[in-house]
C-alpha positions as CSV (number, residue, x, y, z in Angstrom):
1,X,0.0,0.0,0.0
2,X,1.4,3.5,-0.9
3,X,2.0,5.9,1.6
4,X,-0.7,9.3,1.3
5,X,2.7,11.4,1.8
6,X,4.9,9.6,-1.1
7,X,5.2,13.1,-3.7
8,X,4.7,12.4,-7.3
9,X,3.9,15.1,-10.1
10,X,0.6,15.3,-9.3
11,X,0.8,15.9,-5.7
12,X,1.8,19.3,-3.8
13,X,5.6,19.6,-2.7
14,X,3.8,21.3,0.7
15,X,5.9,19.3,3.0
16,X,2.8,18.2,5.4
17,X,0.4,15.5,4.9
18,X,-3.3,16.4,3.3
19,X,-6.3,15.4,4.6
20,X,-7.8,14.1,1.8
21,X,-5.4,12.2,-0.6
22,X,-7.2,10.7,-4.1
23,X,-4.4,8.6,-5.8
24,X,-5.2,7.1,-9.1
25,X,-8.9,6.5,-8.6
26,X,-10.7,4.2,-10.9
27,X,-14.6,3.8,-11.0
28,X,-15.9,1.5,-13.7
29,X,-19.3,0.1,-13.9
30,X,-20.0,-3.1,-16.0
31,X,-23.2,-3.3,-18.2
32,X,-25.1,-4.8,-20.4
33,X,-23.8,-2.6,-23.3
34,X,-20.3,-2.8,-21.8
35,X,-17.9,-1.1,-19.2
36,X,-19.2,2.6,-18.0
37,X,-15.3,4.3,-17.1
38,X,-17.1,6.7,-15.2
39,X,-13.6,7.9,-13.2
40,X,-10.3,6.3,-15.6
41,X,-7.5,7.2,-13.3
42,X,-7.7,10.9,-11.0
43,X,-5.7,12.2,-8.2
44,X,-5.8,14.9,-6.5
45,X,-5.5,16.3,-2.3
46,X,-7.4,18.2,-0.4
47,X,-5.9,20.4,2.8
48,X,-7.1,20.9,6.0
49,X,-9.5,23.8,6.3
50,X,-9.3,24.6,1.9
51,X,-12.1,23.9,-0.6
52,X,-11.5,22.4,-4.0
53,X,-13.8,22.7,-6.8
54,X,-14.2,20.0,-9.3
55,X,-16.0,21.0,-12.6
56,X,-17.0,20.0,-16.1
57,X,-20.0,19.2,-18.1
58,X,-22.8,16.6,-17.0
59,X,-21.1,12.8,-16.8
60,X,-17.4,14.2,-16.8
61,X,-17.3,11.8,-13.5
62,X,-17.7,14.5,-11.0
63,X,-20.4,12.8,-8.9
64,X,-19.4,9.3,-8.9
65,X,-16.1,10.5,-7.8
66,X,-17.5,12.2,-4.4
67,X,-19.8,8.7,-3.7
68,X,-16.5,7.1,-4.3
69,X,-15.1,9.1,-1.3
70,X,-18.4,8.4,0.8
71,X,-18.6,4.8,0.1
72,X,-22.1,4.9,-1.1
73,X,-21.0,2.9,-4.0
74,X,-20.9,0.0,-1.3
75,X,-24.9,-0.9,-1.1
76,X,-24.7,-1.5,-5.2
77,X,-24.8,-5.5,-5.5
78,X,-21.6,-6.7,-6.0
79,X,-22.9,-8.1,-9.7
80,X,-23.7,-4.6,-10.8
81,X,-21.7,-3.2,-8.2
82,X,-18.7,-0.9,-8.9
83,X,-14.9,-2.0,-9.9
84,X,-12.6,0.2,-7.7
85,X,-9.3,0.5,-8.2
86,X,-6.2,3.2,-6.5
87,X,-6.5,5.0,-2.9
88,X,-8.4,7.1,-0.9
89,X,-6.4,8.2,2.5
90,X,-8.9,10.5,4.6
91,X,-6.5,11.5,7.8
92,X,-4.4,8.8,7.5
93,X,-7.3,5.8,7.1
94,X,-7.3,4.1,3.4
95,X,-11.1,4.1,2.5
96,X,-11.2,1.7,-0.5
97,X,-9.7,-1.2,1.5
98,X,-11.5,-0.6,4.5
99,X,-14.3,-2.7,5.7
100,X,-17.9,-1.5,5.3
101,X,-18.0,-0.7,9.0
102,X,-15.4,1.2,9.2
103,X,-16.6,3.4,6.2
104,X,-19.7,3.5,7.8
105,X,-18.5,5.0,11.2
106,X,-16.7,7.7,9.1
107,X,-19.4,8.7,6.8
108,X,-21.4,11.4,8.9
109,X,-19.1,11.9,11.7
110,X,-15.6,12.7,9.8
111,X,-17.1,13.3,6.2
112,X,-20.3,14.4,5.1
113,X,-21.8,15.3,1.5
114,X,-24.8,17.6,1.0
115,X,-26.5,16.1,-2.0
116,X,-27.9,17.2,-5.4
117,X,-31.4,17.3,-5.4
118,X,-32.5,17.1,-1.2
119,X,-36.0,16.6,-2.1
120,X,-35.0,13.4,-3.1
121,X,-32.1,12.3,-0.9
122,X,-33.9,13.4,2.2
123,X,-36.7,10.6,3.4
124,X,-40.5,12.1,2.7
125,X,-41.8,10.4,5.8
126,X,-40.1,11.7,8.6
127,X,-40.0,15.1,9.4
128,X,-36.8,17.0,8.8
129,X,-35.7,17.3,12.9
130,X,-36.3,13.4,12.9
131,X,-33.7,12.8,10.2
132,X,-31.1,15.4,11.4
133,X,-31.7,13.7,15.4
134,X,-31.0,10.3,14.0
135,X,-27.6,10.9,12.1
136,X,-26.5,12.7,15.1
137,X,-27.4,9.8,17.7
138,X,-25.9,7.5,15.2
139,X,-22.6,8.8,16.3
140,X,-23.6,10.3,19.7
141,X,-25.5,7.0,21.4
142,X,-25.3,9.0,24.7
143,X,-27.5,11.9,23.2
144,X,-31.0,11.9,24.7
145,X,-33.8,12.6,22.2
146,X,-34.0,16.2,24.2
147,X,-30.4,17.2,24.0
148,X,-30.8,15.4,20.0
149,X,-33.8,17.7,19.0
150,X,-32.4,21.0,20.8
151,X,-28.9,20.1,18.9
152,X,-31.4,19.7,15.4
153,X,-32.8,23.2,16.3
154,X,-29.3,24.8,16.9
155,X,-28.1,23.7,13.3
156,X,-31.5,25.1,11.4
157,X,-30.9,28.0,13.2
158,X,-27.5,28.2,12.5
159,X,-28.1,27.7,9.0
160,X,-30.7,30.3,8.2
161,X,-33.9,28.7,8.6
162,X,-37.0,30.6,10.7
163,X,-38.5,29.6,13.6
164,X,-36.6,26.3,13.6
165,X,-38.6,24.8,17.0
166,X,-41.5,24.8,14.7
167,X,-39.8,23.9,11.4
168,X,-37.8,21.1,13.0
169,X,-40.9,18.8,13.2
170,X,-41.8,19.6,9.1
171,X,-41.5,17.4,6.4
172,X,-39.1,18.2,3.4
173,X,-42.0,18.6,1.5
174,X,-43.2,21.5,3.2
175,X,-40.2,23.5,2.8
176,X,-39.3,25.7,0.0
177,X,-35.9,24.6,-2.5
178,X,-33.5,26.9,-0.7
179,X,-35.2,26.0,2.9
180,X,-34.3,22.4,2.0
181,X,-31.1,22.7,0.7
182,X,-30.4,24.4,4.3
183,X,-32.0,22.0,5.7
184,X,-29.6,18.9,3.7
185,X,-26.8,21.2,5.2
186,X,-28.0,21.3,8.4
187,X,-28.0,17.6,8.2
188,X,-24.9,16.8,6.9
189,X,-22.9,19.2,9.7
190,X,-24.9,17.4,12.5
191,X,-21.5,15.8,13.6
192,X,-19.2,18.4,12.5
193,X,-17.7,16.2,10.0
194,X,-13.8,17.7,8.7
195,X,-14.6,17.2,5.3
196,X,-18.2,18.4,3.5
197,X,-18.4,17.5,-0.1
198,X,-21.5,19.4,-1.6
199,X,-22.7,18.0,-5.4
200,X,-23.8,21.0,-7.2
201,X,-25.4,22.4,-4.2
202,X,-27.1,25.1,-5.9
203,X,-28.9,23.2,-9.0
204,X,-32.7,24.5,-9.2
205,X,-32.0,27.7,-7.1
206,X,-32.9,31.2,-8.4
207,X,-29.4,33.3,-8.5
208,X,-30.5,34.9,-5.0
209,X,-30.9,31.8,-3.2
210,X,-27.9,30.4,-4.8
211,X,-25.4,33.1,-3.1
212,X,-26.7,32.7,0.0
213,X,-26.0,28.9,0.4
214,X,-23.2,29.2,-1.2
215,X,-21.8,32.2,1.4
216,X,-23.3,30.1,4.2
217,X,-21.3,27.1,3.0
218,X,-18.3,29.7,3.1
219,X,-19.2,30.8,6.4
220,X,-20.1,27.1,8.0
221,X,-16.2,26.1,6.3
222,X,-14.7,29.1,8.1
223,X,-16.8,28.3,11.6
224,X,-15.9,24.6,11.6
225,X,-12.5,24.4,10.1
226,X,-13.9,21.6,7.5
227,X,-12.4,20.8,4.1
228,X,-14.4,21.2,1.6
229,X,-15.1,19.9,-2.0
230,X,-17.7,21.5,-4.3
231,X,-18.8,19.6,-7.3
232,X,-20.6,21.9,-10.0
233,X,-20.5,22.3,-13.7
234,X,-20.5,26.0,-13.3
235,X,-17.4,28.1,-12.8
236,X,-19.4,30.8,-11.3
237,X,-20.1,28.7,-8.6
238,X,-16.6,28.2,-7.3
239,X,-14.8,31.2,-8.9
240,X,-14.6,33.4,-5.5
241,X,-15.3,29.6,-3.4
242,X,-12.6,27.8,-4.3
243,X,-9.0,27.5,-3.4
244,X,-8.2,24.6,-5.9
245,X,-9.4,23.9,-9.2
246,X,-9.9,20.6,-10.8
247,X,-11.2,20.4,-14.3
248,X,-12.7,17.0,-15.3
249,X,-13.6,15.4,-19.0
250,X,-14.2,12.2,-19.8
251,X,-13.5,10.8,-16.4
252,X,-9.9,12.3,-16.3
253,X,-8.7,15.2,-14.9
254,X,-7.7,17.1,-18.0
255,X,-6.3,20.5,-16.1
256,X,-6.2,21.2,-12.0
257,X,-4.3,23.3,-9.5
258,X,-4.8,26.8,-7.8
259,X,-8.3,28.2,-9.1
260,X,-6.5,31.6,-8.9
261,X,-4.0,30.7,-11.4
262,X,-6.8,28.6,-13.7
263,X,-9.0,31.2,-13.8
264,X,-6.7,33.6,-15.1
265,X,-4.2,31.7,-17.1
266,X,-5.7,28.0,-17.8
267,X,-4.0,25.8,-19.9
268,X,-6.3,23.2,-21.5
269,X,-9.1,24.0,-24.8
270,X,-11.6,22.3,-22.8
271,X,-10.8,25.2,-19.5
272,X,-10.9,27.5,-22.3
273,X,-14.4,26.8,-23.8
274,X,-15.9,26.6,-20.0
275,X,-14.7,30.0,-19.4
276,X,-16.0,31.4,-22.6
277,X,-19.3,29.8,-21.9
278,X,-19.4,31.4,-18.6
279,X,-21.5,35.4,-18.7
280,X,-19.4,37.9,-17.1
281,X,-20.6,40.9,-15.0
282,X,-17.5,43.0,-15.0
283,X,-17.5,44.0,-18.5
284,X,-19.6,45.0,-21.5
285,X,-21.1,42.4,-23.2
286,X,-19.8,42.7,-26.8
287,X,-20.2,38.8,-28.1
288,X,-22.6,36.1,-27.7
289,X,-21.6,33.4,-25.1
290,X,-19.6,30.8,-27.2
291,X,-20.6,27.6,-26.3
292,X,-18.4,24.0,-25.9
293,X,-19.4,22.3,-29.8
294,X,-20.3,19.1,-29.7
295,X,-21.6,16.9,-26.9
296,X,-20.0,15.4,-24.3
297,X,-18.3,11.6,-25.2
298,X,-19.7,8.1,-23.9
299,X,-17.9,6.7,-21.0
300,X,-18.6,3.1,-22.6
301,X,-16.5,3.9,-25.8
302,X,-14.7,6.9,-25.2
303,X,-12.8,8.1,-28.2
304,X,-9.1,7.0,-29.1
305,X,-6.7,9.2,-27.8
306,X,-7.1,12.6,-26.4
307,X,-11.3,12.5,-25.2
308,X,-11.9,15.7,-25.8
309,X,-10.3,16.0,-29.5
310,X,-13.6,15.1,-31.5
311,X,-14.7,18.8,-29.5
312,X,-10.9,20.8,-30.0
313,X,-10.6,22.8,-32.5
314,X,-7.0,23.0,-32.2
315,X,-6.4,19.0,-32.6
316,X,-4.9,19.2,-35.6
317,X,-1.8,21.0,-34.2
318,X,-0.6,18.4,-32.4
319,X,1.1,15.6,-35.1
320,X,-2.1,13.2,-34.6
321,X,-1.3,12.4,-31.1
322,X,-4.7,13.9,-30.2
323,X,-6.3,10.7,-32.1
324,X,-3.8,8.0,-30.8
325,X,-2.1,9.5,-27.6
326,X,-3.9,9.7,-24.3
327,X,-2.3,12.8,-23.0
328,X,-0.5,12.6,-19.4
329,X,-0.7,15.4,-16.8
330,X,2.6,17.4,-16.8
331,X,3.4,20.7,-15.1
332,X,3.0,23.8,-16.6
333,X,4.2,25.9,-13.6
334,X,3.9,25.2,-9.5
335,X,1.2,23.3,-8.3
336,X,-0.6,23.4,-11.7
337,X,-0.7,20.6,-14.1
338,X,-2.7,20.0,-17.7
339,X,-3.3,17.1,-20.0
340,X,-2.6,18.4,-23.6
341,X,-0.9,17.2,-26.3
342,X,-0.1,20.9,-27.6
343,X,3.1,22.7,-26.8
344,X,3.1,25.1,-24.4
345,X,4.7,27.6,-26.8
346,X,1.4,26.7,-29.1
347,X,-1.1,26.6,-25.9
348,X,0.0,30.3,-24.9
349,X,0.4,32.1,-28.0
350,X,-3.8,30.6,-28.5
351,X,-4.6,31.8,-25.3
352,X,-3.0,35.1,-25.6
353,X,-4.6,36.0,-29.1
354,X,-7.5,34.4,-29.4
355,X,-9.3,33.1,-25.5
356,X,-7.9,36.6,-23.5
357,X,-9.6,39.0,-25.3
358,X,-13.3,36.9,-25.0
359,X,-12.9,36.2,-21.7
């Protein structure tokens, strides 16, 4: 088994030990038409106390990467179930070779994810105090019901909801979409758990609702002290959120490192047509929004070589590796790495003349 701390050229040269480590994860899924590669091979760390946002278009592998790190792939029969491969170290503790137990006394305590759609993930039968009280028992067997229901009161509060002692014993259904998504948030820090992974946390929310979970996230991160992953397909959502960027297509990581340095000097065509998709409010709007062509590839026969070159229209400067080559992450500069067949002569003199001035 690998050590979490062994450096390689995907991993930070930071000296200390992150708290999330994800080395070479594989998540394929066998059916009926053939093998679903829904994560082919992705690393990356997450520090203690930072947020990292992973992005790209719907099934990029985004998703099944954070059940991955919950374990919820478990409870899938093991005929249809998933085949893992690589390592997941969470403070020390290797995840994929642990025993369902053990997975199952870390999910909710020391990691927690605030799902997609909460409507669905939360149960419609019990009301929403009942659900937060039992994940926080589950953990805390000493907790009376009283002390249980006054600590599921405290977190609705804490999270923005009205008169929680009367909310606390609603069902989801009777919430609004925002009051809900509070409310899956409230759930998932019922145990203060150090790392929170929200899955596009603001999907269905008007723009109003969607900055104020995502600045009580912020707030909640800074309270706590958690690490934090946020899964979206929108680079709005993690532009001011995120301290790390990874960039995901085709079930590889195609570009990552400091979302600082990404947003203002990424690397990879696919970064660049995600930015120029993206409407800015700090400028005049002189072009229409230029959208990614083509669709997205199918994890069951994903295309030879480079995913994404069927989509780039700058595949044909590469020698026909794009076609044949499956391109390797290398570094560009400290911390930030890219997966492109293009020289990085070619890649900047692009970027400088033709992605700058639309973005």
């Amino acid at each position: 088994m690998t050590d979490p701390k062994t450096n390689n050229v995907e991993a930070r040269d930071s000296g200390t030990t992150p708290f999330l480590s994800v080395r070479d994860l594989h998540c394929h899924f066998p059916t009926d038409d053939g093998l679903v590669k829904s994560v082919d091979g992705i690393s990356f760390e997450v520090e203690r106390g930072k947020t990292l946002g992973i992005v790209g278009e719907s099934g990029s592998g985004k998703s099944v990467t954070s059940l991955s790190i919950m374990g919820l792939h478990r409870n899938v029969g093991k005929k249809r179930g998933p085949q893992l491969k690589g390592e997941i170290w969470l403070d020390g503790q290797e995840l994929i070779s642990a025993s369902d137990e053990e997975v199952r006394k870390l999910r909710g305590q020391k990691m927690a994810m605030i799902f997609q759609d909460p409507l669905t993930a939360m149960h419609p039968y019990f009301t929403v105090g009942q659900q937060i009280i039992e994940g926080h028992r589950q953990h805390n067997p000493r907790a009376t019901k009283k002390t249980a229901r006054d600590h599921a009161i405290q977190l609705l509060d804490r999270v923005g909801i009205p008169q929680p002692d009367k909310r606390v014993d609603q069902h989801p259904h009777e919430f609004s979409g925002g009051m809900r998504q509070r409310a899956m948030i409230a759930m998932a820090l019922a145990n203060n758990p150090s790392l929170l992974i929200a899955d596009e946390p603001t999907t269905a929310l008007d723009v109003t609702v969607q900055a104020q979970i995502l600045d009580l996230i912020r707030d909640l991160q800074q309270e706590f002290g958690s690490s934090v992953i946020i899964i979206t397909h929108d680079l709005g959502v993690v532009a001011e959120l995120a301290d790390d960027l990874l960039v995901m297509y085709g079930g590889k990581c195609v570009e990552k490192g400091p979302a600082e340095k990404i947003f203002r000097q990424p690397e990879h065509p696919y970064t660049w047509g995600l930015l120029g998709s993206m409407p800015r409010l700090d400028r005049e709007l002189q072009d229409r929004l230029i959208p990614v062509k083509g669709n997205p590839p199918s994890l069951i026969n994903l295309p030879n070589g480079c995913a994404f070159h069927p989509r780039c229209p700058y595949a044909g400067g590469t020698n026909g590796r794009s076609n044949s080559e499956v391109p390797r992450l290398t570094r560009v500069s400290e911390h930030h790495l890219v997966a492109c067949h293009l020289a990085l002569e070619a890649r900047q003199q692009i970027f400088t003349e033709e992605i700058a001035p639309r973005l």
